[in-house]
C-alpha positions in Angstrom: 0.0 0.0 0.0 2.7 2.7 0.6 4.9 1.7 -2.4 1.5 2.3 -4.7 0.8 5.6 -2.7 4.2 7.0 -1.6 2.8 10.8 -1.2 -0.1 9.6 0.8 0.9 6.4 3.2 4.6 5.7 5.0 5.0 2.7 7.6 6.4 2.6 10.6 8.3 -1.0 11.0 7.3 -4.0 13.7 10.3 -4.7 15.7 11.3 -8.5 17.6 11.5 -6.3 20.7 11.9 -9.6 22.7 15.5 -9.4 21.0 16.8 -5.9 21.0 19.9 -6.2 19.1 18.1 -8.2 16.3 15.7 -5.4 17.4 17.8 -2.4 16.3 19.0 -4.5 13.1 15.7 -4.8 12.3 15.2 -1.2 12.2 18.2 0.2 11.0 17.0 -2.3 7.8 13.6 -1.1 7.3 14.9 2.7 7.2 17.4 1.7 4.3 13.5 0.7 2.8 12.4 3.6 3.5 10.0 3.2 7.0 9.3 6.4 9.3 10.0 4.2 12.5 9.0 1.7 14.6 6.2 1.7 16.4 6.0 -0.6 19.6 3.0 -2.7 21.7 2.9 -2.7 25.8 5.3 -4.9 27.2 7.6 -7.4 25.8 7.3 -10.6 27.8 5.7 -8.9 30.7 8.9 -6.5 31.3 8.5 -2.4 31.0 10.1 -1.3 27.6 12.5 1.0 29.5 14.6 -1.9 31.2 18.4 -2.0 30.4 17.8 -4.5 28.2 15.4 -2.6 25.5 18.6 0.0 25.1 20.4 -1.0 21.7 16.6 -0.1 20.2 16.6 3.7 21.5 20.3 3.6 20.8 19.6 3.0 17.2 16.7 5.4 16.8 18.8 8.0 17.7 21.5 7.4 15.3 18.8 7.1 12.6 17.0 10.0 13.9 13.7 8.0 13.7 10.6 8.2 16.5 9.5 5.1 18.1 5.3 5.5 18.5 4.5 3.3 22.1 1.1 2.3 21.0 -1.1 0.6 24.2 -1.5 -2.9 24.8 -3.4 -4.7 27.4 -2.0 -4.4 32.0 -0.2 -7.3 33.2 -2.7 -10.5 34.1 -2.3 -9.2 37.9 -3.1 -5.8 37.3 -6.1 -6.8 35.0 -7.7 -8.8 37.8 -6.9 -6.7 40.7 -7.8 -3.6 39.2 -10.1 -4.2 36.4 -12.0 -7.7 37.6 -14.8 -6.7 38.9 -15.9 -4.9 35.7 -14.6 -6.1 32.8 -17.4 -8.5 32.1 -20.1 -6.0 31.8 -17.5 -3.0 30.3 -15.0 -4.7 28.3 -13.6 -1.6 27.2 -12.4 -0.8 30.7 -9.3 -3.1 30.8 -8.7 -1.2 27.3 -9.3 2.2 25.5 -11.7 3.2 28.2 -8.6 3.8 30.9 -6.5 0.0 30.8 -4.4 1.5 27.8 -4.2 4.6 28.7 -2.9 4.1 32.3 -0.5 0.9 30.9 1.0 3.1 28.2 1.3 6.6 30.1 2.9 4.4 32.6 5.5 3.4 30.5 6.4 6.7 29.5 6.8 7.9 32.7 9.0 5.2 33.3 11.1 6.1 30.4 11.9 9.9 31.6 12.9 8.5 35.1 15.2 5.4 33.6 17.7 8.0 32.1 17.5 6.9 28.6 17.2 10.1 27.1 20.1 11.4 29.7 21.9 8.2 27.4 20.0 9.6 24.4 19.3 13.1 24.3 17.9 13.4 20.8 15.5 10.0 21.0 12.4 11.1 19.7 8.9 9.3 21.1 5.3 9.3 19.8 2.3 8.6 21.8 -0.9 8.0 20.7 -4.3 9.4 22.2 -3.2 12.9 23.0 -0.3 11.8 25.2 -2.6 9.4 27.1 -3.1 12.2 29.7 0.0 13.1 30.4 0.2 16.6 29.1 -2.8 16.9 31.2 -0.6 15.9 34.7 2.6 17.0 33.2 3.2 19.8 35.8 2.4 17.8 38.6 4.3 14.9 37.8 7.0 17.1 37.4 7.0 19.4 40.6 6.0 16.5 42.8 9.3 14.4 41.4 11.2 17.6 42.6 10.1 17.3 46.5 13.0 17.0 48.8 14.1 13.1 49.6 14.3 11.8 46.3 16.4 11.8 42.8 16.1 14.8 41.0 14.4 14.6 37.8 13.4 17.2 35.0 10.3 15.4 33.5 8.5 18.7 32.4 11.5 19.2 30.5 12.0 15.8 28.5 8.7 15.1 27.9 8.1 18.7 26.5 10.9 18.1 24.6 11.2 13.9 23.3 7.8 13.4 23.2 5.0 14.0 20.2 1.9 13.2 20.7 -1.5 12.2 18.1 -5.1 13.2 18.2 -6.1 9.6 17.5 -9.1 8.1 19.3 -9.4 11.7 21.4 -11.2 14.3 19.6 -11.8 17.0 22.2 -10.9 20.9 21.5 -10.3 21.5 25.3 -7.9 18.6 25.8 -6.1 19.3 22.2 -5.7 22.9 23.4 -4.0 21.6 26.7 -2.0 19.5 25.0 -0.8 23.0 22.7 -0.8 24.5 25.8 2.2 22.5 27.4 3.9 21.6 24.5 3.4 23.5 21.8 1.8 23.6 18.2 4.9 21.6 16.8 5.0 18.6 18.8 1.0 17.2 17.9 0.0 15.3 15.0 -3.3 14.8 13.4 -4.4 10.9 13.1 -7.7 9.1 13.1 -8.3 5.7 15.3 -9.9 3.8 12.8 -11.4 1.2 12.5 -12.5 1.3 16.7 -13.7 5.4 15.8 -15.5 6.3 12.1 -12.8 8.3 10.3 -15.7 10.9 9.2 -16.0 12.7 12.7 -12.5 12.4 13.1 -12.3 15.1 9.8 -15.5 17.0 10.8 -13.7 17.6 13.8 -10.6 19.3 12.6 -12.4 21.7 10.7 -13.7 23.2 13.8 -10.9 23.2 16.1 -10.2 27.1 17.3 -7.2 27.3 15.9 -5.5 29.5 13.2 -5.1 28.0 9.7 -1.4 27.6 10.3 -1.7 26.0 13.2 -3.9 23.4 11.4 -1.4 22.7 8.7 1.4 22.0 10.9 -1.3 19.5 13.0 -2.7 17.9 9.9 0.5 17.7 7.9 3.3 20.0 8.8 4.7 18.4 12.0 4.2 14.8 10.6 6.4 16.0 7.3 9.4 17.5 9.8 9.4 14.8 12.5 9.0 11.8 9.9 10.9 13.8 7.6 9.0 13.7 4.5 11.2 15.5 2.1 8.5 15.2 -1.1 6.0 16.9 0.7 2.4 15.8 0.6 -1.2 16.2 1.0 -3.0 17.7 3.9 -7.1 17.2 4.9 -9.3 18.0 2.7 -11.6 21.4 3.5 -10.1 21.5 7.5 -7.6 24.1 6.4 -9.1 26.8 4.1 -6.9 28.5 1.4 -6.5 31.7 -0.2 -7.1 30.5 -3.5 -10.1 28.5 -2.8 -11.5 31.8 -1.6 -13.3 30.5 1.4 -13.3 32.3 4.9 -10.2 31.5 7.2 -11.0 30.0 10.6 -10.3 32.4 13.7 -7.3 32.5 15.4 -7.6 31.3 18.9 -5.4 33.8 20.8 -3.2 30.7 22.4 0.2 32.4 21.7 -0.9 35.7 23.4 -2.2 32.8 26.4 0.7 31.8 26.6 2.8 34.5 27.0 0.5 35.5 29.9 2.6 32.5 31.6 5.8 33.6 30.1 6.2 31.3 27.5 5.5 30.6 24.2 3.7 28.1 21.4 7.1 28.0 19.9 9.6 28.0 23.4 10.3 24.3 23.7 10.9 23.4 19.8 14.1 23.1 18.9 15.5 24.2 15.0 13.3 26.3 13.0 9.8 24.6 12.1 7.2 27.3 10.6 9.9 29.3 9.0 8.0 29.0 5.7 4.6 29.4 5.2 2.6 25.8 4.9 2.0 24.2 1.6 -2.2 23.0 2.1 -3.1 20.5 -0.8 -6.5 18.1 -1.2 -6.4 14.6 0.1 -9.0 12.7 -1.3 -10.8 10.4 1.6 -11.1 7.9 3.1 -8.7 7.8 5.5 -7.6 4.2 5.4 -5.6 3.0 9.1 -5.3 3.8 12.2 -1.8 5.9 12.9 -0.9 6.0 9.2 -0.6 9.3 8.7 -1.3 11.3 5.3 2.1 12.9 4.8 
């Protein structure tokens, strides 16, 4: 599919992550072909990706300069029947999207910033999906309670702000997508439907009335995807969400979130480092439908 439709589809590859130097072979090989990254599922024989042993992956992402998306996967058996047992017959969903995932994958990132890997790898670049599963939400407090007295100092604000991306996929809410802008800025969210657990036509209908400014659009629907996956050819962006001079039809307002901001003395563009936005974004048609979850239209 992605060799038929190179401007619209790229692929992130499926690592053995049981065997992390066959692991980082693995993906070193599929960039040479061409993939974005890797994307990786929960644990790996019940064992948190951040463990010493998972370190020849991030090692190699860094070199390659490639992102590694955590997608969810289900708890631990344990933590399923301690903490979801009672419920999951009747709401099945619970152990999963409902707040299982989220919990099991926010967990793991939270992990990550306090193993030190990006200490070892400074410019290892992660994706989650969901809008961060609520961590740009709890970012400030995760942060300032890690800095009470009696414990290891560590700047999580900081890394996550700055190693972390996160997707709209599955969450489609303007208050949490502007938190999520809020805290990390315009330039580290991507736009990406959740299909086929959420309709893909919602998803669209959506983006078109999300208060932000056309530019900020662009770099959401396509921009930021192009510069972190870096998508040289350029590439379509969603159809009607972003309107254009040329079509003639009436911007969206700009939601005043860079004057917000500044009110807390910082801004959309503080934590991003080189020069995204520096020329103006290019919005082209992109016939639907949209066909996979996290396969983003480049």
């Amino acid at each position: 599919m992605v060799a038929a439709n190179p401007r619209r589809f790229a692929a992130f590859a499926a690592l053995p992550t049981a065997v992390p130097d066959a692991a980082a072979d693995e993906l070193e090989r599929t960039a040479k072909l061409g993939f974005k990254g890797a994307m990786l599922h929960g644990l790996a024989n019940g064992a948190f990706l951040d463990d010493q042993r998972f370190r020849p992956i991030y090692a190699r992402a860094e070199k390659l300069d490639l992102p590694i998306y955590m997608h969810p996967s289900l708890p631990q058996a344990d933590v399923m029947r301690i903490y979801y047992g009672d419920y999951a017959k009747d709401f099945p969903m619970l152990t999963r999207a409902t707040w299982g995932y989220t919990v099991e994958t926010a967990t793991l990132a939270i992990r990550l910033v306090l193993s030190g890997v990006f200490e070892k790898y400074p410019k290892l670049k992660i994706i989650l999906g969901h809008l961060g599963e609520t961590l740009p939400f709890l970012v400030w407090r995760v942060d300032t309670t890690l800095k009470r007295p009696d414990g290891k100092a560590a700047n999580f604000r900081e890394i996550f702000c700055n190693n972390f991306y996160v997707t709209t996929s599955g969450y489609f809410s303007n208050p949490a997508l502007l938190c999520c802008v809020m805290e990390m800025g315009i330039d580290r969210i991507l736009f990406a439907v959740d299909w086929p657990f959420v309709p893909n036509p919602p998803t669209t209908k959506w983006m078109e009335s999300v208060p932000l400014c056309d530019e900020d659009k662009a770099k959401i629907l396509s921009g930021n995807a192009k510069r972190l996956l870096r998508n040289v050819n350029g590439g379509p962006s969603l159809r009607g969400a972003v309107a254009t001079k040329q079509s003639g039809a009436k911007s969206s307002p700009r939601f005043p979130l860079s004057r917000k901001r500044a009110e807390f003395g910082f801004s959309t563009r503080s934590r991003v480092r080189g020069n995204p936005g520096s020329s103006k974004p290019r919005i082209l048609p992109l016939p639907p439908p949209y066909h996979r979850s996290h396969i983003y239209s480049l």
